[in-house]
TORTOR-371247 format. One record per residue (C-alpha): x, y, z; residue number from 1. Coordinates in Angstrom, 2 decimals, padded with zeros to 5 digits. Example, Ala and Ser with C-alpha at 12.3 -4.5 7.8 and 13.67 -1.06 7.14 Angstrom:
! residues 2
     east    north       up  num
   012.30  -004.50   007.80    1
   013.67  -001.06   007.14    2
This chain:
! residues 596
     east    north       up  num
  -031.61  -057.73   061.97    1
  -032.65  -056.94   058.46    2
  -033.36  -053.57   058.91    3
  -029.91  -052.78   060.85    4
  -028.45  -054.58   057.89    5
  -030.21  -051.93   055.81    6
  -029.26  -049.00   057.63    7
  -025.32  -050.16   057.74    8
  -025.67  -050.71   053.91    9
  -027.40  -047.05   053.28   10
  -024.34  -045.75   055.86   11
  -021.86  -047.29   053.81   12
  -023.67  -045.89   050.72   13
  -023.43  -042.28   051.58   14
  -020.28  -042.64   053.17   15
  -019.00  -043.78   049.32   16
  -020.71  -041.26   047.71   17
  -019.15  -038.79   049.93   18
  -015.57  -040.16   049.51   19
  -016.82  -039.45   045.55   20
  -018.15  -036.61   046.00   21
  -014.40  -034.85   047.65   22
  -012.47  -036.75   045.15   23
  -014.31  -035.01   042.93   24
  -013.94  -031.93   044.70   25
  -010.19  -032.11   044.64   26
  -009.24  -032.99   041.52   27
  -011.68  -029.76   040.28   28
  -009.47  -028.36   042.93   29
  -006.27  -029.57   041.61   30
  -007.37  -028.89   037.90   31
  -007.86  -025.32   038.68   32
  -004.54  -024.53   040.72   33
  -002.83  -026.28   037.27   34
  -004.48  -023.46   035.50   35
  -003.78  -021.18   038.23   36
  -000.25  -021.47   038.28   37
   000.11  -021.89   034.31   38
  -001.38  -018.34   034.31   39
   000.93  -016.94   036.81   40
   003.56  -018.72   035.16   41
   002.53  -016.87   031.63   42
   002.12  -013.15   033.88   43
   006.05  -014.19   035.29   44
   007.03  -014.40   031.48   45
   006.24  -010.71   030.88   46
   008.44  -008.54   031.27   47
   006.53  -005.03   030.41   48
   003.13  -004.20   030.97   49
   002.76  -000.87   030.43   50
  -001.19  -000.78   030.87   51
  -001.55  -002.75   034.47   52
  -003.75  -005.48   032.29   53
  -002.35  -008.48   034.62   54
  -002.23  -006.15   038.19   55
  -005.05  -008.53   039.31   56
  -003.37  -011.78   038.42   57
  -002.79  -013.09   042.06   58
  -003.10  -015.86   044.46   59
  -005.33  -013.38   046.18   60
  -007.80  -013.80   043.56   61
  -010.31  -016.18   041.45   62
  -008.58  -016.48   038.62   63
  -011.93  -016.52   036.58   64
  -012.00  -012.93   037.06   65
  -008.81  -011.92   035.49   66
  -008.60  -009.45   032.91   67
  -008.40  -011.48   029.83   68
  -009.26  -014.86   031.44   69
  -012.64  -016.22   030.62   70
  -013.30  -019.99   032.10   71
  -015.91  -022.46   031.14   72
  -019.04  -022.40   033.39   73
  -019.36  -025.72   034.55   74
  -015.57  -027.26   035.44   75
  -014.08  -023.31   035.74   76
  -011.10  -024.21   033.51   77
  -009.33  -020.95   031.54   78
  -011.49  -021.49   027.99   79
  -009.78  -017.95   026.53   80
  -006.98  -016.28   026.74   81
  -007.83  -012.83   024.90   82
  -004.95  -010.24   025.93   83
  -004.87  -008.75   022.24   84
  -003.48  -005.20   022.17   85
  -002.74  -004.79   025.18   86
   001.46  -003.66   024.29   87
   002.65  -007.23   026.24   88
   005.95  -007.59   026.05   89
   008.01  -010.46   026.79   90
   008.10  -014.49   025.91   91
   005.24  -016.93   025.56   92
   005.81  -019.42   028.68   93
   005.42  -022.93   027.75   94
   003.32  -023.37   030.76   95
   000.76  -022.28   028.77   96
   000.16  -025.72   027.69   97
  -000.96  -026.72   031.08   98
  -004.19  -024.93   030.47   99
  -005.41  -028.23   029.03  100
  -009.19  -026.76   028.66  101
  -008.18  -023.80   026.82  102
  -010.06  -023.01   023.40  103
  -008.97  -019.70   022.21  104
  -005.48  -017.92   022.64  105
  -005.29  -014.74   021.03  106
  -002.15  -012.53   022.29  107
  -002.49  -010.60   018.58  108
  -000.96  -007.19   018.22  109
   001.86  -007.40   021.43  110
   005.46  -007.50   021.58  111
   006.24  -010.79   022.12  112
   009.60  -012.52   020.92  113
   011.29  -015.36   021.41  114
   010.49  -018.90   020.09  115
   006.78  -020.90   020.29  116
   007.57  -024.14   021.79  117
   006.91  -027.44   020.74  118
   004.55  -027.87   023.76  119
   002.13  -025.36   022.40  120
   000.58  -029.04   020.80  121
  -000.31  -030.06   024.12  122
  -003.45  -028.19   024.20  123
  -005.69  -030.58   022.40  124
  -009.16  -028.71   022.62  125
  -007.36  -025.46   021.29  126
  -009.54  -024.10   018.06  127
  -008.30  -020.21   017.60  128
  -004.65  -019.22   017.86  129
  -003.91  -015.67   017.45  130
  -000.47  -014.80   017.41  131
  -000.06  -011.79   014.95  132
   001.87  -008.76   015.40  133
   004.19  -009.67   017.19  134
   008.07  -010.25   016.88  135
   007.88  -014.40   017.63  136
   011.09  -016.08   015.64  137
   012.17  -019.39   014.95  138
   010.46  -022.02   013.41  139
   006.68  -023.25   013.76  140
   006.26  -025.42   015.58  141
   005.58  -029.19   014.20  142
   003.26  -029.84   017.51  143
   000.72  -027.72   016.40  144
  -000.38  -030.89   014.55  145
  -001.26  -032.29   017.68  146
  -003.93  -029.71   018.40  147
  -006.46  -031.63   016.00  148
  -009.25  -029.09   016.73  149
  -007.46  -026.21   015.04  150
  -009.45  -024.31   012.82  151
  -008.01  -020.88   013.23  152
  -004.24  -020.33   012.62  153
  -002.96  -016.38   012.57  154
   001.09  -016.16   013.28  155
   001.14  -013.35   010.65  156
   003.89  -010.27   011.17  157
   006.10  -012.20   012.88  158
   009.79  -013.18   012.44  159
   009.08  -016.73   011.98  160
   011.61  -018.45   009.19  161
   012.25  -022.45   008.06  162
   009.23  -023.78   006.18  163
   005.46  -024.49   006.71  164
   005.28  -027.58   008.92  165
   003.99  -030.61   006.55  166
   001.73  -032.05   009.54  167
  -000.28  -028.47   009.24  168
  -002.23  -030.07   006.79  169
  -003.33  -033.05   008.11  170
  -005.33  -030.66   010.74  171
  -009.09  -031.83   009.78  172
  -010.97  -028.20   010.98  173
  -008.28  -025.65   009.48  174
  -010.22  -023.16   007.68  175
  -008.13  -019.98   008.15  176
  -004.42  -020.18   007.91  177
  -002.49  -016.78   007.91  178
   001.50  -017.09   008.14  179
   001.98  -013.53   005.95  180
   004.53  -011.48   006.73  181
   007.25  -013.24   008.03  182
   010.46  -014.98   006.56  183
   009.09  -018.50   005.74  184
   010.89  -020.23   003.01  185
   010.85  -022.97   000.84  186
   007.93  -024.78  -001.60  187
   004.23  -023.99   000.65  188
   003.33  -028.37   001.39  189
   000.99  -029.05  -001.27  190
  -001.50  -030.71   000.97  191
  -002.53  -027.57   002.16  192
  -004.65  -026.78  -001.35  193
  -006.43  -029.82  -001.26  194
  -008.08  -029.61   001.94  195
  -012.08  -029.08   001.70  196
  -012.21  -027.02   005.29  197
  -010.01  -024.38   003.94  198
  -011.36  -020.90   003.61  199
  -009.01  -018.24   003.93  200
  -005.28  -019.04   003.09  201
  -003.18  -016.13   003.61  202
   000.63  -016.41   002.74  203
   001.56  -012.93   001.75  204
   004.96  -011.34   001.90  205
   007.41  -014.71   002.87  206
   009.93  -015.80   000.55  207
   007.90  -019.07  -000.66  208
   009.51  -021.02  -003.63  209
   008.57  -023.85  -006.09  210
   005.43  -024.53  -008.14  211
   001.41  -024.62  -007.08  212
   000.01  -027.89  -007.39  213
  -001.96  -028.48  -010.81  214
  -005.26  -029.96  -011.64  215
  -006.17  -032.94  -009.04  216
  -003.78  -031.29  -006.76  217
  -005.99  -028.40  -006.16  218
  -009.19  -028.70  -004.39  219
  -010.56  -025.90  -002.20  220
  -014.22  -026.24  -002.82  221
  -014.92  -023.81   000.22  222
  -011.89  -021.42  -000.81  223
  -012.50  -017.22  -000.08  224
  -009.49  -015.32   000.25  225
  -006.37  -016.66  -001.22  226
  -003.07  -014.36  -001.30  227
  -000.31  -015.70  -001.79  228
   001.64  -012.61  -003.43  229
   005.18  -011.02  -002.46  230
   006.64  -014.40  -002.72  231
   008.95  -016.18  -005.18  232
   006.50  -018.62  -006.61  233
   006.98  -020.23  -010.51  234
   005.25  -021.66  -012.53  235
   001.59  -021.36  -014.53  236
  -001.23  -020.22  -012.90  237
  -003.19  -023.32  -012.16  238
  -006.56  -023.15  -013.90  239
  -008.46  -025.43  -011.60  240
  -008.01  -022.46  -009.69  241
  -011.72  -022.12  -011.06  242
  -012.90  -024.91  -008.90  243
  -013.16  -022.63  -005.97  244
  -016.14  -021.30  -007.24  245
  -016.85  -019.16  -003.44  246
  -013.09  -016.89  -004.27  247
  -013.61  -013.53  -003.39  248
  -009.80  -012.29  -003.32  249
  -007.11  -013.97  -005.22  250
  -004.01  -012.32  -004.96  251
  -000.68  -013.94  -006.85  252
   001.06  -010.85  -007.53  253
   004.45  -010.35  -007.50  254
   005.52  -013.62  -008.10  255
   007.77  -015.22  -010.90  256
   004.80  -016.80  -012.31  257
   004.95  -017.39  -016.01  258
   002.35  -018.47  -019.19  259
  -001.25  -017.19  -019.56  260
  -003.63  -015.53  -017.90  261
  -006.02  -018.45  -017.29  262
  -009.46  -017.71  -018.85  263
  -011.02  -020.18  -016.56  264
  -010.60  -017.44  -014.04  265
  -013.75  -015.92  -015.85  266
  -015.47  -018.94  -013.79  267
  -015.52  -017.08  -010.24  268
  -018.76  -015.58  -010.56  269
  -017.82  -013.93  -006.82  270
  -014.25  -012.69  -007.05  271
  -014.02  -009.31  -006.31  272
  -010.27  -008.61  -005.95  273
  -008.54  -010.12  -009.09  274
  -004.14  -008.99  -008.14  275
  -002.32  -011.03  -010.94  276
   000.56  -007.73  -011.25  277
   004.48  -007.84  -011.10  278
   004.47  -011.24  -012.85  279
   005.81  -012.32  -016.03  280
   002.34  -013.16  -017.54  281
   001.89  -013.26  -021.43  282
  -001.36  -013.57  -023.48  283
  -001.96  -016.22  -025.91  284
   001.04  -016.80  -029.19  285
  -000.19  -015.32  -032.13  286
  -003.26  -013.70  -030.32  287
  -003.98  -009.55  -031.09  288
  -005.52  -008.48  -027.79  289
  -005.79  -009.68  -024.23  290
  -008.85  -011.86  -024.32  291
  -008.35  -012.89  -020.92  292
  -010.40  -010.04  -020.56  293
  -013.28  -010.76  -022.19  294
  -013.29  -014.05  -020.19  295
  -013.36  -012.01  -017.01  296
  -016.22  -010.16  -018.47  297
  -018.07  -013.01  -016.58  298
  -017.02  -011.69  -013.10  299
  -020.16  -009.69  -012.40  300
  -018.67  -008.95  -008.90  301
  -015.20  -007.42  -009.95  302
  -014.12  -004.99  -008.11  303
  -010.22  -004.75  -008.46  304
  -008.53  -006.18  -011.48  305
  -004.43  -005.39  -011.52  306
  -002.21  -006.96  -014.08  307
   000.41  -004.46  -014.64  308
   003.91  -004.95  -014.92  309
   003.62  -007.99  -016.59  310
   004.49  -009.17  -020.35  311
   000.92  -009.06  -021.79  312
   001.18  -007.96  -025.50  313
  -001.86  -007.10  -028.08  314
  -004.55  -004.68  -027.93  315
  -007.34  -004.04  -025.53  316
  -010.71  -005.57  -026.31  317
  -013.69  -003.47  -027.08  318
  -015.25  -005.95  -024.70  319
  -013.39  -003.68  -021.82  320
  -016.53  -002.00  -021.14  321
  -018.43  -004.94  -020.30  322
  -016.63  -005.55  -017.37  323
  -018.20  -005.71  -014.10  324
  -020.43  -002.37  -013.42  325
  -017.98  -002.62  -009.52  326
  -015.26  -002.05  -011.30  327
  -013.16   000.73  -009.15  328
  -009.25  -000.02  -010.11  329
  -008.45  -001.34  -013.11  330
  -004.53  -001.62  -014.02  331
  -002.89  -002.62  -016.71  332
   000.07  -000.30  -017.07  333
   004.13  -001.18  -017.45  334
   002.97  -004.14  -020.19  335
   003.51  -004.12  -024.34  336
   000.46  -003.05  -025.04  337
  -000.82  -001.70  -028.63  338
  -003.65   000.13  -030.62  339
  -005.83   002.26  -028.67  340
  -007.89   002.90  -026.21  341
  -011.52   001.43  -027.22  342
  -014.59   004.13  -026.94  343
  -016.42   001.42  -025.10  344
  -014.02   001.94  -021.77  345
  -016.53   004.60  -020.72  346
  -018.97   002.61  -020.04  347
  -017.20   001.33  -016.87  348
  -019.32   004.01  -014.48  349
  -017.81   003.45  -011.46  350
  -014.11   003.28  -011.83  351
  -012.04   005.41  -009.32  352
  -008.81   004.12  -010.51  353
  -007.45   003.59  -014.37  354
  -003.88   003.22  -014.82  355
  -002.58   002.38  -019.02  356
   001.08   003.93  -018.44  357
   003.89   002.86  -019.65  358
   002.52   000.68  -022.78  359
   003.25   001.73  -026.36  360
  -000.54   002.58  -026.82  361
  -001.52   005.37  -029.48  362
  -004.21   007.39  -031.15  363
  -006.32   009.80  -029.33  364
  -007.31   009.69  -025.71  365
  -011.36   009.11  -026.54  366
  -013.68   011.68  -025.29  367
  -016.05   008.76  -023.72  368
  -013.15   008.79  -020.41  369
  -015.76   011.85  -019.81  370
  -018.21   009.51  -019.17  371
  -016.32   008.04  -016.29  372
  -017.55   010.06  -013.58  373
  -016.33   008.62  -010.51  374
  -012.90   008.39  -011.93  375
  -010.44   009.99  -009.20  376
  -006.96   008.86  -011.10  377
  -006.05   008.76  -014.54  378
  -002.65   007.28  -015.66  379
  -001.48   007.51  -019.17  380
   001.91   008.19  -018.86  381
   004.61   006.82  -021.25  382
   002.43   005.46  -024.41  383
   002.66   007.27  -027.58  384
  -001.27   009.02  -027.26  385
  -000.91   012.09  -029.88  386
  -003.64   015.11  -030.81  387
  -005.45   017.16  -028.22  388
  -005.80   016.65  -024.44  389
  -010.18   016.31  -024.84  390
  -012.58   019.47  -023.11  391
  -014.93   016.27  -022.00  392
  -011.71   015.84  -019.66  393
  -013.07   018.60  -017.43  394
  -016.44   016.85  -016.55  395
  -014.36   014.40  -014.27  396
  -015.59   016.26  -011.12  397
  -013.88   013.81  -008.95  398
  -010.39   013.74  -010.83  399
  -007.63   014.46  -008.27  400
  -004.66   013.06  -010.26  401
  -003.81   013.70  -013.95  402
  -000.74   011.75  -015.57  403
  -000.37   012.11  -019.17  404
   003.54   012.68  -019.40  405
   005.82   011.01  -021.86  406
   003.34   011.27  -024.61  407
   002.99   013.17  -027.94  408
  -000.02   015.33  -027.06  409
  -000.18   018.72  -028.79  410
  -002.38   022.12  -028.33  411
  -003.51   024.40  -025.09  412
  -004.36   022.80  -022.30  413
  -008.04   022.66  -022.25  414
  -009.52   026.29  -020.77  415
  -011.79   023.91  -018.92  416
  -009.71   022.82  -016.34  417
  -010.54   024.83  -013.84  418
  -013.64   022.58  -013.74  419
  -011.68   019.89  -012.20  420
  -012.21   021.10  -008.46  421
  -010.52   018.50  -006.62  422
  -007.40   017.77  -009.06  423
  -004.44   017.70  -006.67  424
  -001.41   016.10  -009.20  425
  -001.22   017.49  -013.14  426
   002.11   015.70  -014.83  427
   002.26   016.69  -018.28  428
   005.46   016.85  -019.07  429
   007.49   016.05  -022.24  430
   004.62   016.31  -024.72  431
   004.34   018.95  -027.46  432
   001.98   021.05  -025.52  433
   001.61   025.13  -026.74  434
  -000.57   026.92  -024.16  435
  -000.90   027.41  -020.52  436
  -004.69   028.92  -020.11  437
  -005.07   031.71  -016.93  438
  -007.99   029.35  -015.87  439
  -005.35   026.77  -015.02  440
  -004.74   028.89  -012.16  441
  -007.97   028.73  -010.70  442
  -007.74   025.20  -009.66  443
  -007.14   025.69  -005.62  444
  -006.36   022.00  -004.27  445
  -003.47   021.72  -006.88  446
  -000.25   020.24  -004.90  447
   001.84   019.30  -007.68  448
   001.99   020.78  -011.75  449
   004.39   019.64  -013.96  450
   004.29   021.10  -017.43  451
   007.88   020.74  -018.38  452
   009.62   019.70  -021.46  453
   006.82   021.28  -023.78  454
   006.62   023.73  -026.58  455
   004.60   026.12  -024.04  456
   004.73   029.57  -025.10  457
   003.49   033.51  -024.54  458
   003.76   034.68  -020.86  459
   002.50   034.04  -017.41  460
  -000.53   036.03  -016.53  461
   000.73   038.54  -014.01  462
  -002.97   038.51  -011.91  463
  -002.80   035.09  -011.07  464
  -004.72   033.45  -007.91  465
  -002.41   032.55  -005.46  466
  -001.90   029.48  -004.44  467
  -002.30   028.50  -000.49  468
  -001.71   024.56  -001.07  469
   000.56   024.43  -004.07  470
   003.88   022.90  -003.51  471
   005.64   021.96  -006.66  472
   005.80   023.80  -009.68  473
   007.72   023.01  -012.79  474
   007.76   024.96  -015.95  475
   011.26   024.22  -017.12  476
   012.36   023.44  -020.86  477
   009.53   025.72  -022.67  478
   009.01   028.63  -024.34  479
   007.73   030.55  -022.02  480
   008.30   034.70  -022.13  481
   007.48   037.62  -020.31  482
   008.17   038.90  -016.56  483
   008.07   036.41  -013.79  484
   004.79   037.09  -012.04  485
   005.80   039.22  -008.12  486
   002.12   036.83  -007.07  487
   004.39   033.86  -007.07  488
   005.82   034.98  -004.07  489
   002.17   034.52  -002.24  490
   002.67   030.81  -003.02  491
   002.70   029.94   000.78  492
   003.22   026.18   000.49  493
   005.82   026.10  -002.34  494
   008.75   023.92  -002.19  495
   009.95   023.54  -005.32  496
   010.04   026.11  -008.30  497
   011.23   025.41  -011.31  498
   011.79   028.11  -014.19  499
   014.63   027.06  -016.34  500
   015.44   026.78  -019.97  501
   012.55   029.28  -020.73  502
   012.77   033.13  -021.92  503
   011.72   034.78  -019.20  504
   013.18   038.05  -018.77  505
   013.01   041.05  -016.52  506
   013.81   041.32  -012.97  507
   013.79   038.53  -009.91  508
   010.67   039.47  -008.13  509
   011.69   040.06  -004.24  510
   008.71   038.68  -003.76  511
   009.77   035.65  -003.35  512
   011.98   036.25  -000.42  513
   008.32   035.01   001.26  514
   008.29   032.01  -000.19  515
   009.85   030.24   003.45  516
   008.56   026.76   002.76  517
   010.96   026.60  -000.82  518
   013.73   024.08  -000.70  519
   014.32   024.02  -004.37  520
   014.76   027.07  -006.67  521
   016.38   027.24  -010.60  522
   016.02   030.41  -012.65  523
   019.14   028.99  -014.98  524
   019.08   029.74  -018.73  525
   016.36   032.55  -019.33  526
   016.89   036.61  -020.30  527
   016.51   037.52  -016.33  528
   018.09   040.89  -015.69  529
   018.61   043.02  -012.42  530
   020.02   042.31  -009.47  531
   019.39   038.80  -007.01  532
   017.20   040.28  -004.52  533
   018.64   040.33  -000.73  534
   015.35   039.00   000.61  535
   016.28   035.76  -000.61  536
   018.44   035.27   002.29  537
   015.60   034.62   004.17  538
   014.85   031.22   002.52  539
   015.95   029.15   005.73  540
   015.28   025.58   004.15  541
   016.46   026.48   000.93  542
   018.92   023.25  -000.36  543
   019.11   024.48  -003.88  544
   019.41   027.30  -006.27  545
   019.94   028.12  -009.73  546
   020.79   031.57  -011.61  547
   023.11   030.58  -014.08  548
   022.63   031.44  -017.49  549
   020.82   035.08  -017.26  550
   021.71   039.01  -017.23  551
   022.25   039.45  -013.75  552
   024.68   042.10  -012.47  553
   024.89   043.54  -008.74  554
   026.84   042.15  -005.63  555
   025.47   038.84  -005.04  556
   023.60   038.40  -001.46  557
   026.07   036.57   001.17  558
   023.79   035.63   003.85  559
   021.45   032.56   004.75  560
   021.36   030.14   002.34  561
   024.03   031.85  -000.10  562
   026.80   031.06   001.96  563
   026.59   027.47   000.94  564
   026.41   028.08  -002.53  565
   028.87   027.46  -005.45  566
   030.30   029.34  -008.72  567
   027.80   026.96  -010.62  568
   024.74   028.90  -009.34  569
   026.04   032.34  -010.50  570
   028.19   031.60  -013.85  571
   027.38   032.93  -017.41  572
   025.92   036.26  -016.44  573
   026.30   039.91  -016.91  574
   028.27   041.71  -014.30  575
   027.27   039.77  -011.14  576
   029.91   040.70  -008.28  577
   030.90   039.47  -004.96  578
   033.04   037.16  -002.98  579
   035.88   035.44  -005.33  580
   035.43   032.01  -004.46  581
   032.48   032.42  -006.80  582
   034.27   033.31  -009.23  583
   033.23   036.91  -009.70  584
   034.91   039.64  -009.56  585
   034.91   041.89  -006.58  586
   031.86   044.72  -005.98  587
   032.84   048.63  -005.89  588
   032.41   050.14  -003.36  589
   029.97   052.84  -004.73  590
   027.85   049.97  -006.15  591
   024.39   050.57  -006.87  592
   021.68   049.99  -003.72  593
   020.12   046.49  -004.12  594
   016.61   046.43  -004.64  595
   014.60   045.11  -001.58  596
């Protein structure tokens, strides 16, 4: 009896266990036709898919082995959801929030638009959400609060407006936040820089108002990358800004921010990308030069430092060449600066990029910019820098642009140029320059000369090198004599030549009838004499020209371009004839052939 008792008991035993067992079974079962249909729900939601990515997404087929679609091994729920740029466009269904074991959503670098849905917060295990790149609109969503395992929010380059959601910052894992690039409004919840996870805050480009929080209010011990520039923000710069001694990039520029310069910032032993520009920064009352940067001769890492267009005042340190031996780019133009530059800047070895324009800085430029050899652009525009433009200028091998305009610099331009291999941009206009040199010419990756608005006499050296890459060339407002050289015409990628207000003289070379490429042409106000050459007609793309003010006579050309023409081109010369709407008089009819 006992052992039929036994076996009835073991019966009912396995009989439970198998009950189990396909209850079990069919909620697994039920779980994953949720996740099916919240998938095919998401694939009914777009409405182009212009590379087949979701062809396989059917009934037909596991839905573990859809493209994009990667489940957990043991339950086979949907753990990612990684369709980024893949050109998806359509709306974000808000079935998506039945995939309740999903981990990682990243639909980065699509078209999608519409709104993101409260339910989004229903998918409480979530930990990455990529949604950049896209065209998304509307608010953010408040829910997301409710997805307490967040730790990676991207909604960047989207349309998103309203303001940051306050409950965003009581998510405990958020270490990367990027909301850049959108139309977000209003003062950025303070919460969010006093949160110990945070690593990467990225805010750029949104139209952000109101103050940062201030000493206790800051706290972002674990803090790399924080940009917050192209925004509206006020205020001082918050020195416990220090605290976040692991900052590799701060970026606040162009803000409204106001005050100094901290010199706490020289604390971030790390910081490598220092953007502070486009501000309304000053330096210290009653202080003579920016010490700020001798504080930030502490940031051995520095690789970027950019305060221009700001209202810093004073002098530049001679401690400028103890700043960090990465320096590439340092900025400080469109300021109030004074004095000069110091000697000791050329010890900065590996600077690609130094920009001092638009200050009110004098004295000589200092040979020791020689030094600089990895420098590849040189702004000094618009300062008051007077003498000689300095030979150790040409041992900048890697110098591609040279701006020195607005200046009072005097002399030849140094003979040495040539040396300058890769120079593509020379602006030295409106200085008191005297002397073109022919090895100026030499220099055969030059785009762009401008050497107007000098005292530049003597003539153009008729042997020139042609030119196969230059493009712009402006000599106007100088002294300049002689013929116009018949090589300009060889000048195969000219657009724009500018000759007036010198004393050139002679004929118009027909040369430069080949000059196709030119859309911009002004011989006005020299001693040119001859006739306008026909071949000039042939200038297709020509929107402008100029020969006004010269000792031109002949029957003006009336085809191509000069058919669009006006009296203003032609007036104040010597016997010039041709149609009466320009305001010549008529040609004879035994007028002299044109030259060809």
């Amino acid at each position: 009896m006992s052992v039929r008792r036994l076996s009835d008991a073991s019966l009912m035993g396995a009989l439970a266990l198998l009950v189990l067992l396909c209850m079990v079974d069919l909620a697994i079962c039920s779980s994953n036709f949720t996740d099916q249909l919240a998938l095919l729900s998401f694939k009914s939601s777009i409405k182009n898919d212009p590379n087949n990515v979701t062809s396989n997404w059917t009934k037909e087929t596991n839905f573990c082995g859809w493209a994009g679609v990667i489940c957990s091994r043991r339950r086979q729920r949907v753990a990612s959801l990684h369709l980024r740029n893949m050109g998806l466009e359509g709306t974000i269904s808000p079935h998506v929030d039945n995939l309740s074991f999903l981990q990682l959503l990243d639909l980065g670098n699509n078209s999608f638009y519409g709104h993101l849905t409260d339910e989004i917060g229903h998918l409480h295990r979530l930990k990455t959400l990529y949604l950049f790149l896209n065209m998304l609109e509307g608010n953010i969503p408040p829910g997301l609060h409710h997805c307490q395992r967040l730790e990676v929010i991207s909604l960047a380059h989207n349309k998103f407006s309203g303001r940051i959601p306050k409950e965003l910052s009581t998510l405990p894992s958020l270490g990367f936040l990027a909301l850049g690039f959108n139309y977000l409004t209003g003062p950025i919840p303070p919460a969010i820089f006093n949160k110990s996870s945070m690593v990467k805050i990225i805010l750029t480009a949104n139209a952000f108002s109101g103050n940062l929080p201030t000493n206790n209010g800051l706290f972002l011990p674990n803090l790399e990358v924080l940009l917050l520039d192209l925004n509206q923000l006020t205020g001082n710069i918050p020195s416990s800004l220090c605290n976040s001694s692991k900052l590799t990039m701060l970026s606040l520029a162009s803000n409204l921010f106001t005050g100094l310069v901290p010199k706490q910032l020289g604390h971030l032993k790390h910081v490598e990308v220092l953007q502070l520009f486009q501000n309304q920064l000053t330096n210290e009352p009653g202080s003579i030069e920016l010490s700020f940067l001798t504080d930030l001769t502490n940031c051995t890492s520095l690789v970027r430092l950019e305060v221009q267009e700001n209202k810093l005042s004073g002098t530049l340190p001679n401690s400028i060449g103890n700043l960090s031996n990465s320096l590439e780019i340092l900025s400080v133009s469109v300021n109030q600066l004074i004095g000069t530059i110091p000697k000791e800047i050329g010890s900065l070895r590996n600077l690609n990029v130094l920009d001092l324009a638009d200050n009110n800085l004098n004295g000589n430029i200092p040979s020791t910019l020689g030094e600089i050899k990895s420098l590849q652009r040189l702004y000094l525009g618009g300062n008051n820098f007077h003498g000689s433009i300095p030979n150790e200028i040409c041992l900048l091998s890697n110098l591609g642009e040279l701006y020195a305009e607005y200046n009072k610099l005097s002399g030849s331009i140094p003979s040495c140029i040539e040396n300058l291999r890769g120079l593509q941009v020379m602006r030295l206009s409106h200085n008191k320059l005297t002397f073109i040199p022919s090895s100026l010419w030499n220099l055969e990756t030059l785009r762009d000369m401008n050497l107007s608005f000098n005292s530049l006499g003597g003539s153009l050296d008729p042997n020139i090198r042609p030119s196969k890459v230059l493009e712009i060339v402006d000599l106007s407002w100088n002294q300049i004599s002689g013929s116009i050289p018949r090589v300009i015409g060889s000048f195969q990628s000219l657009t724009s030549l500018n000759l007036s207000r010198n004393s050139f003289s002679g004929p118009i070379p027909n040369t430069m009838g080949n000059l196709i490429t030119l859309d911009y042409l002004d011989f006005s106000h020299n001693n040119l004499s001859g006739q306008i050459p026909k071949s000039l007609e042939a200038l297709s793309h020509i929107q402008y020209m100029n020969f006004s003010c010269n000792k031109l006579a002949g029957e003006i050309p009336n085809e191509g371009p000069f058919m669009n023409l006006t009296s203003r081109s032609f007036m104040e010369n010597e016997a010039l004839c041709g149609n009466s709407i320009l305001k010549v008089p008529p040609c004879a009819s035994n007028s002299t052939p044109r030259s060809r």
